[in-house]
C-alpha positions, 0 to 999 in steps of 0.5 A: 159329908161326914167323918167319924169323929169318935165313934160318931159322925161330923157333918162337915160345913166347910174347911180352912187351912192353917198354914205359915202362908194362909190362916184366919185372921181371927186366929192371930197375927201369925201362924205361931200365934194362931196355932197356940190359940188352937193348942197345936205346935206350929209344924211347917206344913201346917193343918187343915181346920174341918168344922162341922157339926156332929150327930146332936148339932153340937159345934166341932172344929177337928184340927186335921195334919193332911194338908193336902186333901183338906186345900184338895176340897177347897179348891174343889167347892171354891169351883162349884164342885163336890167333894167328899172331905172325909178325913182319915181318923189318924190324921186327926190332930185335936178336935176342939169345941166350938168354931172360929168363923161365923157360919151361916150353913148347918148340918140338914137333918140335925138339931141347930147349931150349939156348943157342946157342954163346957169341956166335953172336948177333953180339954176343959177349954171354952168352946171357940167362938166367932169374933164378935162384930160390935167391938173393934180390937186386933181380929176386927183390924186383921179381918179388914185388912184381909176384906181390903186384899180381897176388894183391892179395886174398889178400895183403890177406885174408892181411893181415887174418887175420894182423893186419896188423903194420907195421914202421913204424919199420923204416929201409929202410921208411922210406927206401923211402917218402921215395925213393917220395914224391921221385918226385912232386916230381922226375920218375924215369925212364920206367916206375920208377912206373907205375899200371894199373886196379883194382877199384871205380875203384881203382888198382893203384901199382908203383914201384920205387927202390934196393933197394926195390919198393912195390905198393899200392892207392890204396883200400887199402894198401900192401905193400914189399919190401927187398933187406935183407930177403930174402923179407920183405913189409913192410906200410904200413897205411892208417892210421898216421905215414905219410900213405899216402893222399896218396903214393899220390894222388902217385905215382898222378898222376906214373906212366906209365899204359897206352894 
């Protein structure tokens, strides 16, 4: 797959949108937030993000406004299938050094994958870079908790063979649940909470706040991570001083949900 990417072609890997209801969590705790790291306005219908490689092998992250076609190539790869992603030229927003994500494929026939030289996007920004994985910080807590909503029935068979222990007097629990249970009365920005569908009629909430990411289930429980403790998963039980079930309800009723 290729796009002409100024007077050049752009091998495209893969594809991710960039929307107020999905976006990488490496990018930030919102779509505004993931937006300005990529120095685009935060529209509502959002991008679609084409990384690629280009005819000498150099990294490119080509930031596109046609939404549509680029989650039309997701769904079709996701089913095994091919599809072309060739994103017309005026649709290209900014294209930007580097990728976000760790990628293990490369373009067949060119040099291995590398950054291109320091600014060579125009910009003069430092190429974008995956997160590293030998530090614990705010992208390393976002992507776990995005792992838990996509290995939700191991952690909760993981939960019910360990016992399930809550640290329900932990404080930076207890702060993450009242910031959490301020959304449903002041409004957060776009995509800091957000809710996709579930097994039987449930949902799957993300929400995210300073130094803190909560994955749950509105039928089950729910899970939170800190930056103050790295690598650990906190566990909120259905049951206990916290009323789980309403905040939930809540933060399912106020959170951007997909089309």
């Amino acid at each position: 797959m290729s796009d002409e990417e100024d007077g050049g072609s752009l091998y495209v890997l893969t594809a991710v949108l960039l929307t107020p209801t999905q976006f990488p969590a490496v990018l930030g705790d919102d779509f505004p937030e993931a937006c300005a790291l990529l120095g685009v306005r935060p529209v509502t219908d959002g991008y679609g993000l084409v990384l690629g490689q280009d005819e000498e092998g150099a990294r490119w992250t080509v930031v596109v406004d046609d939404v549509s076609l680029v989650a039309a190539a997701i769904a079709s790869w996701d089913c095994g299938m091919e599809y072309d992603l060739s994103p017309d030229e005026r649709t290209i927003v900014v294209s930007l050094a580097g990728w976000p994500l760790e990628l293990t494929v490369s373009a067949p026939g060119v040099a291995e994958p590398h950054d291109p030289e320091q600014g060579a996007d125009g910009t003069g920004r430092v190429p974008l870079t995956p997160p590293s994985a030998d530090a614990w910080g705010p992208v390393q807590r976002r992507m776990g908790a995005d792992q838990i909503a996509r290995e939700w029935a191991d952690w909760s068979e993981r939960v019910a063979t360990d016992g399930g222990a809550a640290a329900a007097a932990h404080p930076g629990l207890a702060r993450a649940l009242a910031e959490a249970k301020q959304y449903t009365v002041a409004a957060p920005p776009p995509g800091r909470v957000r809710s996709s569908f579930a097994a039987e009629g449930a949902r799957t909430v993300r929400a995210d706040g300073p130094g803190w990411s909560l994955v749950a289930r509105t039928d089950d429980s729910a899970f939170v991570l800190l930056d103050e403790e790295p690598g650990e998963v906190l566990i909120v039980p259905r049951e206990g001083e916290f009323d789980l079930g309403e905040l939930l309800a809540e933060l399912d009723r106020v959170a951007a949900r997909p089309l």
